[in-house]
PyMOL Python script that loads the backbone (N, CA, C, O; Angstrom):
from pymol import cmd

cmd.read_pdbstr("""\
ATOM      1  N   UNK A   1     -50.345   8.271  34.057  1.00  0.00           N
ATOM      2  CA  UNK A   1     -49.581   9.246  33.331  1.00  0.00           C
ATOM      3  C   UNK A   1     -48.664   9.945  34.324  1.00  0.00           C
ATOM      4  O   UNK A   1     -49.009  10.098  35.496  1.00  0.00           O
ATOM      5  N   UNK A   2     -47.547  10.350  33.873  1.00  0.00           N
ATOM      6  CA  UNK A   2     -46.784  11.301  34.637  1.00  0.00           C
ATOM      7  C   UNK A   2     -46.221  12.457  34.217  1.00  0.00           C
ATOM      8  O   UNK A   2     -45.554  12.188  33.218  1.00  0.00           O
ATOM      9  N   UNK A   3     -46.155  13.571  34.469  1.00  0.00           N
ATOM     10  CA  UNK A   3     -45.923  14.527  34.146  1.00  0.00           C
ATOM     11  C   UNK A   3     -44.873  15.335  34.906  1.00  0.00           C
ATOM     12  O   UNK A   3     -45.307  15.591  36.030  1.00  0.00           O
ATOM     13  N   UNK A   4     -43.770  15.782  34.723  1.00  0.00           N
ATOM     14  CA  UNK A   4     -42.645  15.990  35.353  1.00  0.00           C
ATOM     15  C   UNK A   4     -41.994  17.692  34.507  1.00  0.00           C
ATOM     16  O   UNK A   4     -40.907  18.238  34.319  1.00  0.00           O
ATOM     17  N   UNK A   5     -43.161  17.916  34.277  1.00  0.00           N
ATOM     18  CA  UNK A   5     -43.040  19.734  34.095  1.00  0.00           C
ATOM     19  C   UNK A   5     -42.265  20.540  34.903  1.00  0.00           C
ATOM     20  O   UNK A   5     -42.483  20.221  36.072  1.00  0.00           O
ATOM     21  N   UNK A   6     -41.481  21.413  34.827  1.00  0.00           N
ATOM     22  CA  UNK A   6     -41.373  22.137  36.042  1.00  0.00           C
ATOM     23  C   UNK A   6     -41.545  23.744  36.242  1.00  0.00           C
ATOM     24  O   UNK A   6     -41.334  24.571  37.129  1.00  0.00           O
ATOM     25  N   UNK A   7     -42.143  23.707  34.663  1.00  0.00           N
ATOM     26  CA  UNK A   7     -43.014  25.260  34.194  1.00  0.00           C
ATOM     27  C   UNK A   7     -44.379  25.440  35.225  1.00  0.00           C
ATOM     28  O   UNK A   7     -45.326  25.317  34.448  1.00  0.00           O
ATOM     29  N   UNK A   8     -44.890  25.653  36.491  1.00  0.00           N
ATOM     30  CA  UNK A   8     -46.264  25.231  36.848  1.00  0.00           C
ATOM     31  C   UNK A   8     -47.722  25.614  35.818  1.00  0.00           C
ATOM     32  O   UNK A   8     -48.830  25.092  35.690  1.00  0.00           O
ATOM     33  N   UNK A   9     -47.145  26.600  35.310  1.00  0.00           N
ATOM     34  CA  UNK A   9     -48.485  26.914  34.085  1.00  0.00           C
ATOM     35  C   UNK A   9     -48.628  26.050  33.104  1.00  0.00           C
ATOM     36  O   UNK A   9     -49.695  25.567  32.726  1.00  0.00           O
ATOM     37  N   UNK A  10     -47.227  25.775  32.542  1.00  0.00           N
ATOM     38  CA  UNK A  10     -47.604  24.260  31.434  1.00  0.00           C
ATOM     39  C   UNK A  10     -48.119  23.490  32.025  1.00  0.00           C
ATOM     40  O   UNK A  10     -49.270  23.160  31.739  1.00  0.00           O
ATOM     41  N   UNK A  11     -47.501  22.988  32.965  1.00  0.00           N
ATOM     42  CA  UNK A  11     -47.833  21.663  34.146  1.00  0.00           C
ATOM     43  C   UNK A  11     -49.349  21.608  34.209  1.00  0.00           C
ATOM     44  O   UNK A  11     -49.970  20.588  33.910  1.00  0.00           O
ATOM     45  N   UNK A  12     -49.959  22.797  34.630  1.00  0.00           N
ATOM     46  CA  UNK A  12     -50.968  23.005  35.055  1.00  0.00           C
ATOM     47  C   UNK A  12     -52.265  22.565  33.580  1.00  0.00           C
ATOM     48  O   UNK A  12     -53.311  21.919  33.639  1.00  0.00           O
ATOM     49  N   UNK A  13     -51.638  23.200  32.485  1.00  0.00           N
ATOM     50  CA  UNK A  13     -52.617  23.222  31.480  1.00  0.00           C
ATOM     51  C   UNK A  13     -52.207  21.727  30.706  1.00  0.00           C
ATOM     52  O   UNK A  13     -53.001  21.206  29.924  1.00  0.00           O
ATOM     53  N   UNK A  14     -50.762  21.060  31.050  1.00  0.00           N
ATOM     54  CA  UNK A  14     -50.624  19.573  30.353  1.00  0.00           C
ATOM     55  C   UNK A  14     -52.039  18.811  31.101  1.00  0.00           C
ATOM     56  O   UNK A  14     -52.906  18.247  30.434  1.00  0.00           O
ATOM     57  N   UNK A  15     -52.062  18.919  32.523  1.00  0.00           N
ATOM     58  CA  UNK A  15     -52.503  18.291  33.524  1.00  0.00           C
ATOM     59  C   UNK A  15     -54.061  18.269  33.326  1.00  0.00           C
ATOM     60  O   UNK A  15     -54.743  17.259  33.502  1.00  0.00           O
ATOM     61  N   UNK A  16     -54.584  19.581  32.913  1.00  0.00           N
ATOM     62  CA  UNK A  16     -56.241  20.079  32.902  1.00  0.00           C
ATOM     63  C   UNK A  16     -56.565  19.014  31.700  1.00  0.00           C
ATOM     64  O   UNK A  16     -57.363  18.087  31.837  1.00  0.00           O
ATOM     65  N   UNK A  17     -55.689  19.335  30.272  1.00  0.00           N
ATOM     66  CA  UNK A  17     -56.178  18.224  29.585  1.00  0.00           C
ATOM     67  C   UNK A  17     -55.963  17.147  29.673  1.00  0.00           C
ATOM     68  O   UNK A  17     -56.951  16.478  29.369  1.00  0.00           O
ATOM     69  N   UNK A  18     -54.952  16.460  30.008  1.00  0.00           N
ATOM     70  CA  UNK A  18     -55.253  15.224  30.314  1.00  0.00           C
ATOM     71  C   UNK A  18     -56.485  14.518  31.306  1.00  0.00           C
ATOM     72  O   UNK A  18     -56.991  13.437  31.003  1.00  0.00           O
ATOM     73  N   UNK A  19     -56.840  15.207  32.396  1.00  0.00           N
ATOM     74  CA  UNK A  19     -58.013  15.136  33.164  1.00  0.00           C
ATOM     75  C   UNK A  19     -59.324  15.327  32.367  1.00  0.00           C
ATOM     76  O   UNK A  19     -60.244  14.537  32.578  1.00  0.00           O
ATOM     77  N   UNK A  20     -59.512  16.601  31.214  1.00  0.00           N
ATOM     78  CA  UNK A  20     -60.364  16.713  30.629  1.00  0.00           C
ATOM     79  C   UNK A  20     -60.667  15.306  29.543  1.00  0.00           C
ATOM     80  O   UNK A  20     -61.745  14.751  29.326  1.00  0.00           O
ATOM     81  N   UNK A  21     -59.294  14.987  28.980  1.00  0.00           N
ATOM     82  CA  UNK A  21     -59.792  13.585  27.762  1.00  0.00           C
ATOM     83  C   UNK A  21     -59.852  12.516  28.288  1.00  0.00           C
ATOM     84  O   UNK A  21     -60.555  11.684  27.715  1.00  0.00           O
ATOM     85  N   UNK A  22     -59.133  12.095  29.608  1.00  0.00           N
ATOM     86  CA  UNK A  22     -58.796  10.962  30.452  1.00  0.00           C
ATOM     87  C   UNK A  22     -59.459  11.188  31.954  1.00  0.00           C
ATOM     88  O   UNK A  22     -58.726  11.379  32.925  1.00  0.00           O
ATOM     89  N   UNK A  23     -60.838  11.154  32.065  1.00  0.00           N
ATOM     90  CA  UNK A  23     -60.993  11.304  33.290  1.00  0.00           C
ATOM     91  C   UNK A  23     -60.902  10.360  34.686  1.00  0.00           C
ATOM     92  O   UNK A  23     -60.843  10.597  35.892  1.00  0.00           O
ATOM     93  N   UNK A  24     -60.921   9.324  33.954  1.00  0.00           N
ATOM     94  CA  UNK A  24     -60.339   8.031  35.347  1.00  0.00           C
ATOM     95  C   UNK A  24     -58.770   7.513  35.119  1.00  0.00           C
ATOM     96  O   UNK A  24     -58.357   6.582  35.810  1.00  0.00           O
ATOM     97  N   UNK A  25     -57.921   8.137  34.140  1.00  0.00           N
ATOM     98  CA  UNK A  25     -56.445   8.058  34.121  1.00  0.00           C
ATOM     99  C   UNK A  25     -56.076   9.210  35.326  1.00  0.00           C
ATOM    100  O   UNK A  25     -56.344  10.397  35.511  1.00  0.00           O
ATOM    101  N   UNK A  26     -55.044   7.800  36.266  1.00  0.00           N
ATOM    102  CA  UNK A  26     -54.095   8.123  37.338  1.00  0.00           C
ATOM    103  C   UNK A  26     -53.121   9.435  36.747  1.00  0.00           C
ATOM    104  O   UNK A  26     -52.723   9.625  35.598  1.00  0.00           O
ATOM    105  N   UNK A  27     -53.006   9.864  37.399  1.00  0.00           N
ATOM    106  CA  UNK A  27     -51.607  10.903  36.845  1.00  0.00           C
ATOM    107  C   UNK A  27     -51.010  11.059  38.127  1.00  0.00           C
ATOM    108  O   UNK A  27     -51.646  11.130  39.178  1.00  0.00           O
ATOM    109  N   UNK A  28     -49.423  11.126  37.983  1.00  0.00           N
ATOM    110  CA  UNK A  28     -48.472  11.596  39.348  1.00  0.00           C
ATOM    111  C   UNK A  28     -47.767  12.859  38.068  1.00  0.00           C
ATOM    112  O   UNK A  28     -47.584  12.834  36.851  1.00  0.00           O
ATOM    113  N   UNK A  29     -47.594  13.636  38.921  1.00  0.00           N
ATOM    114  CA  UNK A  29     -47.376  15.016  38.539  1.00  0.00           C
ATOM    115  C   UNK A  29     -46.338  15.552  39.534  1.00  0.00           C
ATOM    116  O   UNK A  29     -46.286  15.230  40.721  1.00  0.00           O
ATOM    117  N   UNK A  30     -45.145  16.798  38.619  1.00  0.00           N
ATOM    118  CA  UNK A  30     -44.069  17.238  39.277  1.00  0.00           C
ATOM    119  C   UNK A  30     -44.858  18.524  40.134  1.00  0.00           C
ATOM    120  O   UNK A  30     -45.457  19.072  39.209  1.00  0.00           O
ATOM    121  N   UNK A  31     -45.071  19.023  40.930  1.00  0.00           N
ATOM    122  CA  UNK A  31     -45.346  20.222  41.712  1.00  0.00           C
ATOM    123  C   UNK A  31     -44.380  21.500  41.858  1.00  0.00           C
ATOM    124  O   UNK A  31     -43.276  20.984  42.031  1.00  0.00           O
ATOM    125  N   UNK A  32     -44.272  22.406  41.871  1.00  0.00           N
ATOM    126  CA  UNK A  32     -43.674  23.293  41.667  1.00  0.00           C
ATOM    127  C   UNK A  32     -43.309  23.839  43.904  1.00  0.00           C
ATOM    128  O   UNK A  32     -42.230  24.095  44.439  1.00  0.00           O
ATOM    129  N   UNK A  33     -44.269  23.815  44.331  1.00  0.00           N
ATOM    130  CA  UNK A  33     -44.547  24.075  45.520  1.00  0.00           C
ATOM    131  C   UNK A  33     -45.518  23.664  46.191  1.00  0.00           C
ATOM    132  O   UNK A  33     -46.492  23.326  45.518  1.00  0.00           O
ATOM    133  N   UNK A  34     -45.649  23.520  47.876  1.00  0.00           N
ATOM    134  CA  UNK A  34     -46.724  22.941  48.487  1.00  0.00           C
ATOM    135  C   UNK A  34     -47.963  23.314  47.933  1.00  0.00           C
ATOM    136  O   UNK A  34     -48.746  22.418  47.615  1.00  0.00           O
ATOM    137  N   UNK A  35     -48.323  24.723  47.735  1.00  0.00           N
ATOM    138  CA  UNK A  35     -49.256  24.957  47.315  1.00  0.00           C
ATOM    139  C   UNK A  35     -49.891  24.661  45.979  1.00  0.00           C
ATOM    140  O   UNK A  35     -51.073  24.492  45.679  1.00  0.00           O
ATOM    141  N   UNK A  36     -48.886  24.644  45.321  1.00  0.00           N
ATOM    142  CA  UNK A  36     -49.118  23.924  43.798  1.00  0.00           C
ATOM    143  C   UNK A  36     -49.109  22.161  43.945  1.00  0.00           C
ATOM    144  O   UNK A  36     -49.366  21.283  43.122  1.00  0.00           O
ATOM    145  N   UNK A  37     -48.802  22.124  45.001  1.00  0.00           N
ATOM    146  CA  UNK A  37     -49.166  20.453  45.175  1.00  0.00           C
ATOM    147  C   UNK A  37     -50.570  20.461  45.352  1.00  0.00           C
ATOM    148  O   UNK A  37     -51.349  20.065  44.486  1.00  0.00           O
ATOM    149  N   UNK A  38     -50.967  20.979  46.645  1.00  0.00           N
ATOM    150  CA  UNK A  38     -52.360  21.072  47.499  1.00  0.00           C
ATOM    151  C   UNK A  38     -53.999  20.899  46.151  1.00  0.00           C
ATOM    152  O   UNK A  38     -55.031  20.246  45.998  1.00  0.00           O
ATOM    153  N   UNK A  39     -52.983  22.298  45.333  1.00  0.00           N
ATOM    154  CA  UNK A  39     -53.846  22.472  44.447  1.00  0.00           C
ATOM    155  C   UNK A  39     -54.576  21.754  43.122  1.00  0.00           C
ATOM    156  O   UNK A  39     -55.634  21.859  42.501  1.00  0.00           O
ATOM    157  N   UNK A  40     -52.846  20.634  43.061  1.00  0.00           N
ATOM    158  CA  UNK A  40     -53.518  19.562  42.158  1.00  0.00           C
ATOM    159  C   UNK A  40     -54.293  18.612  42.623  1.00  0.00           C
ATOM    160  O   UNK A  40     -55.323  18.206  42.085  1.00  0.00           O
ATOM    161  N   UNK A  41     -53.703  18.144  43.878  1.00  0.00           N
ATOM    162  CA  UNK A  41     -54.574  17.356  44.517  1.00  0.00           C
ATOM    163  C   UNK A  41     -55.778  17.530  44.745  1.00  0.00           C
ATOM    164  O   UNK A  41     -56.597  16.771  44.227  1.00  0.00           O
ATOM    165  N   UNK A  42     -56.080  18.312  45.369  1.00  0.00           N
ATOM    166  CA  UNK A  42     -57.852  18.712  45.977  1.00  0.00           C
ATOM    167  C   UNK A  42     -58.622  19.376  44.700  1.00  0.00           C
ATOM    168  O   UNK A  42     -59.851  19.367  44.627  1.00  0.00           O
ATOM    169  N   UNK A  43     -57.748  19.976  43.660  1.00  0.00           N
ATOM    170  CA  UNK A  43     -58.801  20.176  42.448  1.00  0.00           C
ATOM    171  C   UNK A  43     -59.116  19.531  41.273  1.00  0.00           C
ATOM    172  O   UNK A  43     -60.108  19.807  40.599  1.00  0.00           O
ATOM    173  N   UNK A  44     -57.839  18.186  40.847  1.00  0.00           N
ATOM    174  CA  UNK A  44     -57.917  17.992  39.805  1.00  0.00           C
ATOM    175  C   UNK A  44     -57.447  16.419  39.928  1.00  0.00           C
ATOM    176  O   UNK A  44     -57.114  15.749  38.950  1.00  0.00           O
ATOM    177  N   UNK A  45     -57.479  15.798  41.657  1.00  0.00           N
ATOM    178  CA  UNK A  45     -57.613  14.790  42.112  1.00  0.00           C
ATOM    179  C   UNK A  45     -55.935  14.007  40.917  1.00  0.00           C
ATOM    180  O   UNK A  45     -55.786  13.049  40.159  1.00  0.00           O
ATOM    181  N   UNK A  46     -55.214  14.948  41.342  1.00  0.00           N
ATOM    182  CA  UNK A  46     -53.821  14.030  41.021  1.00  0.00           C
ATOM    183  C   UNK A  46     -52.839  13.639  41.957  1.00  0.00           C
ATOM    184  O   UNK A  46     -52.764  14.230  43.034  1.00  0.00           O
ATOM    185  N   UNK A  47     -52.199  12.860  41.717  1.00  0.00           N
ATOM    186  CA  UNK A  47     -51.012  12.504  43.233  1.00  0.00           C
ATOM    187  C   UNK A  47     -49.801  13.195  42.630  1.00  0.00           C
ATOM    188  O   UNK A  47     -49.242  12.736  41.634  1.00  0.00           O
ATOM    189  N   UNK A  48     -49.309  14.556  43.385  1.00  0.00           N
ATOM    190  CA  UNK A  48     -48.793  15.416  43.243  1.00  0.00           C
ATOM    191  C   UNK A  48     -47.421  15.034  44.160  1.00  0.00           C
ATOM    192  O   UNK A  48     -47.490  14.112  44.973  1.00  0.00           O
ATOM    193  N   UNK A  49     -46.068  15.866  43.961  1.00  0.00           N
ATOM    194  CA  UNK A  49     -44.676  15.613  44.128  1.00  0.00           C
ATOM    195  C   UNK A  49     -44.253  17.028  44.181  1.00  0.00           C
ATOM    196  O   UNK A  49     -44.437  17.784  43.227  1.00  0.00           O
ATOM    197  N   UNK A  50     -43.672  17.405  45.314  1.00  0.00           N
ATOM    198  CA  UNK A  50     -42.526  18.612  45.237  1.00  0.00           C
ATOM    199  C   UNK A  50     -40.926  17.751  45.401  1.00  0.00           C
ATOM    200  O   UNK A  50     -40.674  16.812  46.155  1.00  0.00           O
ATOM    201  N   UNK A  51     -40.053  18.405  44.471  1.00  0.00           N
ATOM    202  CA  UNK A  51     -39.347  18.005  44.472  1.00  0.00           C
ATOM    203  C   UNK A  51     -38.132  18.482  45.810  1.00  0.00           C
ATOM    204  O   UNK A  51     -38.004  19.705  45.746  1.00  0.00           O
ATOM    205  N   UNK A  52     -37.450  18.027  46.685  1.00  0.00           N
ATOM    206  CA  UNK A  52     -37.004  18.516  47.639  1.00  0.00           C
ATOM    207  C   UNK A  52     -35.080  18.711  47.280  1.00  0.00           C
ATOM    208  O   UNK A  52     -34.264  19.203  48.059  1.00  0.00           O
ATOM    209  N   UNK A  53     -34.852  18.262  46.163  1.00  0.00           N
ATOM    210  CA  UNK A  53     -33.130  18.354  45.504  1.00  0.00           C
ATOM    211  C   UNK A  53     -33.465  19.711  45.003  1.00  0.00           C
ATOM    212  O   UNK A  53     -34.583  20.208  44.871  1.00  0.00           O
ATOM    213  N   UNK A  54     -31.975  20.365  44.675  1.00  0.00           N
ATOM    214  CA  UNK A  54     -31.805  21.198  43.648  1.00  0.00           C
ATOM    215  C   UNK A  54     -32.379  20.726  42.278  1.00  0.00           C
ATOM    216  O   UNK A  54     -32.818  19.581  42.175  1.00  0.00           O
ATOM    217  N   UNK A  55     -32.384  21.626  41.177  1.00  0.00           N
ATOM    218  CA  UNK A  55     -33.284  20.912  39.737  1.00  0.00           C
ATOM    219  C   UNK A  55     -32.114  20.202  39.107  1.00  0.00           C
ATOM    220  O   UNK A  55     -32.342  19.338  38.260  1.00  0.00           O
ATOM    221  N   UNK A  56     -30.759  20.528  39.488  1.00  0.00           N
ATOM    222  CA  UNK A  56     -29.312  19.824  38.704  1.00  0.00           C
ATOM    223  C   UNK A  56     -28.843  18.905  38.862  1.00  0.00           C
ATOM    224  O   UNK A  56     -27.949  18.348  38.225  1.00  0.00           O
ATOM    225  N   UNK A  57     -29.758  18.412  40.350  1.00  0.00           N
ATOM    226  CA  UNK A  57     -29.419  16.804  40.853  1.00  0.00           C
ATOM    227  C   UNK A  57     -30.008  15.552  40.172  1.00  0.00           C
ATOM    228  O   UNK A  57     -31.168  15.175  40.004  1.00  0.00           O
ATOM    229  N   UNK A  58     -28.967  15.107  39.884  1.00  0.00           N
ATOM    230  CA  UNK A  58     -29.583  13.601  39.489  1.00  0.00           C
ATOM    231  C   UNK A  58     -30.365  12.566  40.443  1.00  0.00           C
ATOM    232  O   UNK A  58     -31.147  11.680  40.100  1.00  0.00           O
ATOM    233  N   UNK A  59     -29.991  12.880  41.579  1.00  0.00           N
ATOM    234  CA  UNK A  59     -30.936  12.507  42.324  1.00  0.00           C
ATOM    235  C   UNK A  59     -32.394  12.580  42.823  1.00  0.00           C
ATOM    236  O   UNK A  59     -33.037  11.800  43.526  1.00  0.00           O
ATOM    237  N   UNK A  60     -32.769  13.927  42.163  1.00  0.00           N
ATOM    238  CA  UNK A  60     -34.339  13.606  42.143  1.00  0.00           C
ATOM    239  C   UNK A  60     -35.288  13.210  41.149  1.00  0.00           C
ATOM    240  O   UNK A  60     -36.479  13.355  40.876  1.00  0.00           O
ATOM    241  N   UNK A  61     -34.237  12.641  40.717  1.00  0.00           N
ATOM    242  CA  UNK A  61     -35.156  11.263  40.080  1.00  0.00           C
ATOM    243  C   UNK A  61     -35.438  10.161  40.814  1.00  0.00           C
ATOM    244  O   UNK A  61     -36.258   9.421  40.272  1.00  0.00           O
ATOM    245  N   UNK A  62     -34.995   9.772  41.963  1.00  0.00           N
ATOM    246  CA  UNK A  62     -34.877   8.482  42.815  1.00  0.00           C
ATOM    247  C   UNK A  62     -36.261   8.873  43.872  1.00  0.00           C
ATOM    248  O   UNK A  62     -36.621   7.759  44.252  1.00  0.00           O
ATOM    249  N   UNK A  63     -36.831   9.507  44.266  1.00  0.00           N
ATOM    250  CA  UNK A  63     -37.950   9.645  44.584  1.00  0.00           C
ATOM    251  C   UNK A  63     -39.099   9.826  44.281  1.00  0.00           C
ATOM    252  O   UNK A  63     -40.045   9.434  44.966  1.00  0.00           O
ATOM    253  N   UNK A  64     -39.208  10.509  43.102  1.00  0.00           N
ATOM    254  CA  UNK A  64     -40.003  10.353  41.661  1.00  0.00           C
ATOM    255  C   UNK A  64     -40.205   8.907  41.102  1.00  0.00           C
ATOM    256  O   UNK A  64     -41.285   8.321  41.033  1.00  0.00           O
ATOM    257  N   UNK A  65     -39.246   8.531  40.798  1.00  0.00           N
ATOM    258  CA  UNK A  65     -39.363   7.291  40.259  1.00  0.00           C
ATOM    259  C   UNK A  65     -39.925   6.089  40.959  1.00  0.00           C
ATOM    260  O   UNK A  65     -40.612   5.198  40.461  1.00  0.00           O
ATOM    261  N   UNK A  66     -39.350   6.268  42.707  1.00  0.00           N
ATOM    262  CA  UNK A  66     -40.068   5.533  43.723  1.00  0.00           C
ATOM    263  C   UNK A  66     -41.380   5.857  43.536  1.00  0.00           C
ATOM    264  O   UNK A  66     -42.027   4.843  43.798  1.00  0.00           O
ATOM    265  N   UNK A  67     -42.013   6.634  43.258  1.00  0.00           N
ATOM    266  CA  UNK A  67     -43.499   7.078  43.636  1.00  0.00           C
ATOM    267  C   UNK A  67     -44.347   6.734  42.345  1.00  0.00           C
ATOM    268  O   UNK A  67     -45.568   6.689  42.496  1.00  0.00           O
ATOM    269  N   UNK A  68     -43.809   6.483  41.063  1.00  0.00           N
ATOM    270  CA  UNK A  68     -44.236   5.868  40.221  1.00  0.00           C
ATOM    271  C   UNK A  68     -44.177   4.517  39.739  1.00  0.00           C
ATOM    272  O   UNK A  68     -44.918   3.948  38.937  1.00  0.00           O
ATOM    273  N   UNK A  69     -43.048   4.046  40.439  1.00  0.00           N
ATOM    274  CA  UNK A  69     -43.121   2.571  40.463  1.00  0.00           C
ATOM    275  C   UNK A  69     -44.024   2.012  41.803  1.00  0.00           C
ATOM    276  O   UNK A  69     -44.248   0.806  41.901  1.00  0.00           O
ATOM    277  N   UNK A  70     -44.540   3.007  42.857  1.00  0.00           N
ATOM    278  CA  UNK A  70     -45.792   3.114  44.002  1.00  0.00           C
ATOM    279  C   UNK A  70     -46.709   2.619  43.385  1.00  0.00           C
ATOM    280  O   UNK A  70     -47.187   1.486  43.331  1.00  0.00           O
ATOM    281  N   UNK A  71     -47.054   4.130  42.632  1.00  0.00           N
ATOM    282  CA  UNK A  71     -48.396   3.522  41.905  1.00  0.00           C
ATOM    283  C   UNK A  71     -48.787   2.383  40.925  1.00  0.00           C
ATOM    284  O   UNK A  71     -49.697   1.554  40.921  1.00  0.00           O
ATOM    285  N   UNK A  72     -47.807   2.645  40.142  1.00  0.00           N
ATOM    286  CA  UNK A  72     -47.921   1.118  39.340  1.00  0.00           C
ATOM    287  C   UNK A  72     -47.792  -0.312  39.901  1.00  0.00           C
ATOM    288  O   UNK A  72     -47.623  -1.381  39.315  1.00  0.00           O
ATOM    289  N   UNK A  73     -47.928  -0.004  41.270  1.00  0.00           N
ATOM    290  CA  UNK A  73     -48.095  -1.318  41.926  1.00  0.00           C
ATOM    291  C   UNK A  73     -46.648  -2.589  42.254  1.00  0.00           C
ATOM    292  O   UNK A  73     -46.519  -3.705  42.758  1.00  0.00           O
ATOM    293  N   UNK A  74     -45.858  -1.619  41.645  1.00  0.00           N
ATOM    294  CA  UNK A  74     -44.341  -2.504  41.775  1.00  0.00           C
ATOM    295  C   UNK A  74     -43.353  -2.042  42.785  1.00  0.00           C
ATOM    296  O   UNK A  74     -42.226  -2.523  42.903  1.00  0.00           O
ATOM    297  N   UNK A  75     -43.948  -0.878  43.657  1.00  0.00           N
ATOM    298  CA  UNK A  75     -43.293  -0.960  44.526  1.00  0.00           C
ATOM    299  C   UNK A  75     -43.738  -0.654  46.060  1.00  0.00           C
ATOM    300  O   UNK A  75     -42.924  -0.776  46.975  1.00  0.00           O
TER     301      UNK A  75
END
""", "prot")
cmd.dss("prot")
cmd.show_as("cartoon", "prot")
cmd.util.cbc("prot")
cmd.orient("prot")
C-alpha cells in the first residue's frame, strides 16, 4: 500500500488502520518530517519517505515512485 498524505495526522490515522486490518501488508508512506519518518518506522514498522522538493514540484514524484517500484520488486 502507499500512502502519500501530506496531512501527518490523517497520514498517521490512514496508516494505524491499515496496519490494524492488514497486518503483514507492506506500506511505503509520505512522511511529513524526519521525525515523523523515525516514527512510522520504529512504531508501526512502515518504509517511510520525506519528501526533499517543494510540495509544487512535479518532481517529487520521481523518487517516490522510485521507491515504490523498489519495493515491488521492479526496481
Amino acid at each position: 500500500m502507499v500512502t502519500c498524505v501530506s496531512n501527518r495526522h490523517v497520514a498517521n490515522q490512514c496508516i494505524v488502520t491499515l496496519r490494524r486490518l492488514y497486518p503483514e501488508l507492506p506500506i511505503l508512506a509520505r512522511a511529513t518530517d524526519g521525525d515523523h519518518q523515525k516514527r512510522l518506522t520504529n512504531t508501526l514498522d512502515v518504509m517511510a519517505m520525506v519528501p526533499v522538493l517543494p510540495e509544487d514540484s512535479l518532481l517529487l514524484n520521481l523518487p517516490f515512485g522510485g521507491a515504490v517500484l523498489k519495493v515491488g520488486g521492479l526496481g
